[in-house]
C-alpha positions, 0 to 999 in steps of 0.5 A: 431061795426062790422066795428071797430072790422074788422080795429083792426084785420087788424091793428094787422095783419099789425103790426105782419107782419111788426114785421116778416120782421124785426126780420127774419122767424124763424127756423122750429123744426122738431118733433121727435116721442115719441116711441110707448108706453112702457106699450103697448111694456110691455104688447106685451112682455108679450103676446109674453112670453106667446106664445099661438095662441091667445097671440101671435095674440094679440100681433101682433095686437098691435104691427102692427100701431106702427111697421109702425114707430118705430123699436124696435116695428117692431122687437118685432112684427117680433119676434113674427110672426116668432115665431108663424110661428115655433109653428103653422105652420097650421095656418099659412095659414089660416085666423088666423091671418088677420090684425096682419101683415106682418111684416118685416124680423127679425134681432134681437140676435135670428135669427140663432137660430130661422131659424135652429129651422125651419128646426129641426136643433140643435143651434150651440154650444155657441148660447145661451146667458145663461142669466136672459132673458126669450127669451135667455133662451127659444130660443135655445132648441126652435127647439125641437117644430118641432122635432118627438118623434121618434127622438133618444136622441144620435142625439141631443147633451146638453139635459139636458143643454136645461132642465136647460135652460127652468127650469130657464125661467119657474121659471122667467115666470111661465104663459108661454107655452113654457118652459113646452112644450119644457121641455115635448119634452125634457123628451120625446126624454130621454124616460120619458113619464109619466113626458112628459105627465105632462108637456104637461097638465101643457102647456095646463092649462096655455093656453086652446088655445095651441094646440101643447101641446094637440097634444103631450099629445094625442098622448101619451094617445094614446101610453096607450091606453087610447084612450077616454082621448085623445079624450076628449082633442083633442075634445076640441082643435078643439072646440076652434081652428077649423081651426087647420087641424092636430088637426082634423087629431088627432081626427080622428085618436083617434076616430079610435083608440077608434073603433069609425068608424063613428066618424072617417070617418066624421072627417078625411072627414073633413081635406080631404075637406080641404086639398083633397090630404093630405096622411096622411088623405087619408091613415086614411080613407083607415084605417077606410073604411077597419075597416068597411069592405069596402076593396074594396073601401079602395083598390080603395083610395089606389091606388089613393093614391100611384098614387098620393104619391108612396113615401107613404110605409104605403100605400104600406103595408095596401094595400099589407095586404089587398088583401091578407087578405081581397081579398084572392089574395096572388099574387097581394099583393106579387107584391104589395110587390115587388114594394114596395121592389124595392123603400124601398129596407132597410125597413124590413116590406115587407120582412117580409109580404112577408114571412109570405105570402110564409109561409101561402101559404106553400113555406116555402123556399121562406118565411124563405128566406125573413123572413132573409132578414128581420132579415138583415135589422132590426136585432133582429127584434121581429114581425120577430122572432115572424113569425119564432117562430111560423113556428119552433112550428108549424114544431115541431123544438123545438131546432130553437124554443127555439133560436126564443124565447130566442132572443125575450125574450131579448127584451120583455115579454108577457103571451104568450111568457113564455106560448110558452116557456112552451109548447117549453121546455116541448116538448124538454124534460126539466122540470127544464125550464118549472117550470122556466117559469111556476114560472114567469108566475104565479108571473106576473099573479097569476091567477087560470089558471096560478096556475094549470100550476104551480102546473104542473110544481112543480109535474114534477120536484118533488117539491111535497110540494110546489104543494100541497100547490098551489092546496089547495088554487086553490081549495078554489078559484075554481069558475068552474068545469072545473078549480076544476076538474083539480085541483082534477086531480092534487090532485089525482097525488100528493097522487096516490102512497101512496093512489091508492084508494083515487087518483081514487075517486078524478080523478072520482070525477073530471070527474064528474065534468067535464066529458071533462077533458083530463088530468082526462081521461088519468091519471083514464086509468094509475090508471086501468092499475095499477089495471090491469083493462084493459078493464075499461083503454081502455074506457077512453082511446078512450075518451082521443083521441077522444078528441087528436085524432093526439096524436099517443102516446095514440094510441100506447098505446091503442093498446098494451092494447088491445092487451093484452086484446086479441082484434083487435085494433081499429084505 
């Protein structure tokens, strides 16, 4: 049987060759591949669209056996790992994405686009293609990921053509990333920081991983000083990507921020274990060795550092404030300065540590000199015009005074500056500015302090019902003696020329209450010499400058007291 079975098959065998000679060897058919699978380049697209490290990753590994033949999967994947590169460019160089590539150069409609995008430069006019296409629209404002907040909105043309563009690829693919980040970058380089932040937490909620997104919202948490939110968020971000170094730079810096030292030095020790020569962390830990009080090995960082750096100026300055602050060496950190000076010859902060320098060491010549040359380079300058308001005060310069405080006033407004104009008006003799000031000072910060200054101001220029008024409700919210003894002193003003007797109870009633009060000792010394008790004003009198003992004005006028009294004056 087995025989039989063995001669059939050699029979046919025989035959199918036979057959193959006399009709010819047939025509071999080359197989075309079918093309990668449009469900997976769907689904990559999307990944793509997403644009998150972890999508963009997932996409790329999808992509990376069917690139191997296939064109449109091989550009697709080019697209993406040229888009990862312009995102997370610190990622790049880590093991992150092992196993997704390389893939070849990309060719494909946004190549220009993409590359200027590298290099922070704008889209040339007319590059965008305007279309319904998520990519066409998000691709041209793409260079705003590598741009600086500090960036002013004048060099960068079509800010809100580029809004437009990424309001319409938001509304096509609302999981995106991009289009929320991009449009938190625009709104920031227009200064609208409020709707910057909203768009960065929406980028972040579409995708935990996306940590562009954290950085800039962060960073503008930290702007507000809300610096325990923009640690909890960047805490998070390094959770997840641990291998983001800028991230744990951030959280250096929040933890800094926030007067978490030890947290701070552990986490920037961590980027300089990665990156042991990266500026920017060795000036932080420079930063937080000063907050602890270790200048001296802070001073010791810095000098490796701008041996290392000498392009670095921050270094320059810390070190310069530093050995003159901490090291009481006023000449080292002077030359510090002028080498510093010699390499950033237009930067306006070492003339004016230098000058205040001078100005402390009492060269005011040389300080005010260097104090101009800062106003040169960086007019208006408010940290500048700060210096020299408060030099001009401290010399009693009112006039100079009062031109410093105008041109910061220009510019911006604290407490301080409208208490500053106060004392500098009063000084110069002109009531009528002082209640200007004092009015917006108590609107700004109605406290009870900055009543009593009102009231102040309204009884000099005579306003005496408004005065009164204020004092009544400064008595009802008076929590202290100290605050109600002045406002009894105020009281006794407004009614010493109808009723002298009842002043004098309030002015006692105020020393009783608060036997330090200045204004009391000096206003129940005018109300004795009104009753020509002489002897009784000298007392309080010496209190007074006891407690103002450079007030050359009350010494005048204790010495003509007593010199009526018939006594020898007493210095």
């Amino acid at each position: 049987m087995k025989y039989a079975t063995k001669t059939g098959a050699a029979v046919v065998l025989v035959v199918f060759i036979l057959l193959a000679g006399c009709a010819g060897v047939p025509e071999q058919i080359e197989e075309v591949p079918a093309g990668p699978d449009p469900m997976l380049m769907e689904q990559a697209q999307g990944l793509i669209q997403v644009g998150s490290p972890a999508d963009l990753r997932e996409a790329m590994e999808m992509l990376y056996a069917p690139a191997q033949s296939f064109p449109a999967a091989e550009e697709q994947g080019a697209f993406a790992q040229m888009l990862f590169d312009l995102l997370y460019p610190d990622l790049v160089e880590t093991d992150y994405l092992a196993g997704s590539g390389p893939f070849s150069a990309y060719h494909g409609a946004y190549l220009e686009i993409l590359d200027r995008a590298r290099s922070g430069r704008a889209p040339t006019s007319g590059s965008s293609a305007y279309g319904q296409d998520f990519f066409d629209l998000v691709t041209p404002p793409l260079f705003f990921a590598r741009l600086s907040s500090s960036d002013g909105e004048e060099e960068i043309p079509g800010l809100n053509g580029y809004r437009g563009l990424l309001e319409q690829a938001q509304a096509l693919n609302p999981s995106s990333v991009l289009p929320p980040y991009l449009l938190g970058r625009v709104s920031e380089l227009q200064g609208r920081q409020d709707q910057a932040a909203t768009y960065y937490r929406s980028s972040v909620a579409r995708a935990a991983s996306f940590y562009p997104g954290r950085q800039r919202l962060a960073a503008l948490l930290l702007q507000e000083g809300q610096a325990a939110e923009a640690t909890a968020l960047l805490e998070q971000g390094v959770a997840l990507l641990p291998q983001a170094t800028p991230l744990r730079y951030d959280l250096a810096e929040a933890y800094y921020q926030s007067g978490q030292l030890e947290e701070a030095a552990a986490a920037v020790a961590q980027v300089l274990l990665v990156e042991p020569d990266q500026a920017e962390a060795m000036l932080l830990r420079s930063r937080v060795l000063a907050a602890e009080g270790n200048w001296n090995q802070a001073l010791r960082l810095l000098n490796l550092l701008l041996y290392q750096h000498p392009e670095n100026r921050e270094a320059y300055l810390l070190t310069a404030r530093l050995l003159y602050e901490k090291a009481k060496d006023a000449e080292a950190a002077l030359e510090v300065i002028t080498e510093a000076e010699s390499q950033f010859p237009n930067v306006p902060d070492f003339p004016e540590l230098a000058g205040r320098i001078y100005l402390e060491t009492a060269r005011s010549g040389e300080g005010l000199n260097k104090l101009q040359r800062a106003l040169d380079l960086e007019p208006g300058r408010v940290a500048t015009l700060r210096l020299l308001l408060s030099n001009a005060m401290h010399m009693r310069r009112w006039l100079q005074a009062a031109i410093y405080l105008s041109e910061i006033l220009e510019q911006e407004q604290s407490q301080q500056d409208l208490l500053q104009a106060i004392e500098i008006y009063r000084s110069l003799g002109d009531p009528a500015q002082v209640l200007f000031y004092a009015e917006q000072l108590y609107q700004g910060n109605p406290s009870l302090e900055n009543l009593v200054i009102f009231a102040r101001a309204l009884l000099a220029e005579g306003q005496t019902d408004q005065a009164a008024a204020l004092i009544e409700q400064g008595l009802d919210r008076a929590e202290t003696p100290a605050l109600h003894s002045t406002l009894l002193t105020l009281q006794a003003s407004l009614i010493e020329e109808q009723s002298p007797d009842e002043a004098m109870a309030l002015v006692r009633e105020a020393l009783m209450e608060h036997p330090q009060n200045y204004a009391a000792l000096i206003k129940i010394a005018e109300l004795y010499v009104k009753q020509r008790e002489l002897r009784k004003a000298s007392l309080y009198l010496k209190q007074a400058i006891a407690l103002d003992p450079n007030n050359t004005a009350l010494r005048v006028q204790l010495q003509s007291i007593e010199k009526a009294l018939g006594t020898e004056t007493t210095p």
